[in-house]
N, C-alpha and C positions, 0 to 999 in steps of 0.2 A: 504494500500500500504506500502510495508515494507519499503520504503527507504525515506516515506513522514513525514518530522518531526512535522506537526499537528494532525497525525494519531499514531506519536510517542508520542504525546504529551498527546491525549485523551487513548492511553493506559498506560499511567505512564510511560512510559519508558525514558522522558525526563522532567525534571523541569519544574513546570509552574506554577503561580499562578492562578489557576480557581478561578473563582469570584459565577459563576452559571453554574449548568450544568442540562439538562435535557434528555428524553429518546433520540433526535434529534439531540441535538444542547450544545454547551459548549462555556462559555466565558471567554476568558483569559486576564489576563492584558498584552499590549504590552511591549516586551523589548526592545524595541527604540521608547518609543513615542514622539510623535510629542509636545503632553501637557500633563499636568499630567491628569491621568484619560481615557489616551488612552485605549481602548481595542479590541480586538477584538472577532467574533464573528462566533464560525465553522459549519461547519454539522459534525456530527457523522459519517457521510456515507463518504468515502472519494469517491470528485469528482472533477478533476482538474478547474473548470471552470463552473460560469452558464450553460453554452453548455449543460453538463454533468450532472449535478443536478438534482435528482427528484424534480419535482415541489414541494414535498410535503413537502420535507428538506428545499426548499426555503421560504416556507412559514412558517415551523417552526424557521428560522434563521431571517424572519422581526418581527415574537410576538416575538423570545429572544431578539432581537434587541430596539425593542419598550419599552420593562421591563427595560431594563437593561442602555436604555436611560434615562427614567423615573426615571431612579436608581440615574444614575450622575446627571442628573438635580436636584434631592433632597438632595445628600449627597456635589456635589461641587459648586453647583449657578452658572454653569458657562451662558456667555451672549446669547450662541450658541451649536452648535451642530454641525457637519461634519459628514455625514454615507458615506462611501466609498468603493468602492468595482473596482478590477481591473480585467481583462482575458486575459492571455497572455502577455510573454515578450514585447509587442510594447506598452501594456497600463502599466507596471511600476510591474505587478504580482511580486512578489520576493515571494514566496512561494507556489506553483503550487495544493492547498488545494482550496477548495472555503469558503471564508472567507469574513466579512464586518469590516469594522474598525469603531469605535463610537470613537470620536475624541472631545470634550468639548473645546470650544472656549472663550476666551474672549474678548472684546474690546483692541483693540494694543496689541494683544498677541506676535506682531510680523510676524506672521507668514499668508500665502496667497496662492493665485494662481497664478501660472505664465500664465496666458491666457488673452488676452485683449479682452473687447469687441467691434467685428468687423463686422459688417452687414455683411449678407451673400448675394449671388449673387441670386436673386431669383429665375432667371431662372434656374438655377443648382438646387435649393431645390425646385421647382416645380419636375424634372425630378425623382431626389434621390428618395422625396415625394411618386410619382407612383412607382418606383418602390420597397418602403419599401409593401405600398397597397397592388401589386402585390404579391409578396412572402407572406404576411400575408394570403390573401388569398386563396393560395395555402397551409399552412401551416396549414390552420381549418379543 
């Protein structure tokens, strides 16, 4: 997609520090992260959103993911890990590519969730429940 800058990014056309890249999938370090050792983690194929994604991309973007988790956990010790992945403006996307973040945590890093945990109403996730069922279902 010519106007997508992680497509600009896996053609050279924009600065980036790739860390790994393979026939599928590329990992860059982020330019706003969150801790040091952010990265992130693309498909080659550009596809705005899991929605859109070949399965097959997806599946080569959780092995680069797992390497390359495997990677910071040996080069930065950190105490944790974050893999993140967002779709769509309402979930936080800022960059319309489909992409995972690997994120190295440490104890008091500072940094969280802003979600509390709040029991959920059962009868509503009884209902949701069937109807995720349902759609999968129809979806095989």
């Amino acid at each position: 997609m010519s106007d997508c800058l992680f497509c600009k990014i896996r053609d050279g056309q924009v600065p980036s520090m790739k860390i790994y890249e393979d026939e599928r999938t590329l990992c860059i370090m982020d330019i706003n992260p969150l801790n040091s050792g952010h990265c992130l983690v693309l498909t080659r194929v550009h596809a705005a959103t899991i929605f859109d994604a070949d399965p097959a991309d997806l599946q080569a973007a959780i092995t680069t993911a797992k390497r390359v988790a495997t990677a910071q956990r040996a080069a930065l010790q950190p105490d944790g890990l974050n893999m993140l992945q967002a779709n769509g403006p309402a979930a936080f996307q800022s960059v319309p590519h489909f992409h995972l973040h690997l994120i190295p945590r440490w104890t008091n890093d500072g940094k969280g969730f802003d979600w509390k945990l709040v029991p959920g109403d059962r009868e509503r996730m009884m209902k949701v429940g069937e109807k995720l069922r349902a759609a999968l279902r129809g979806a095989a």
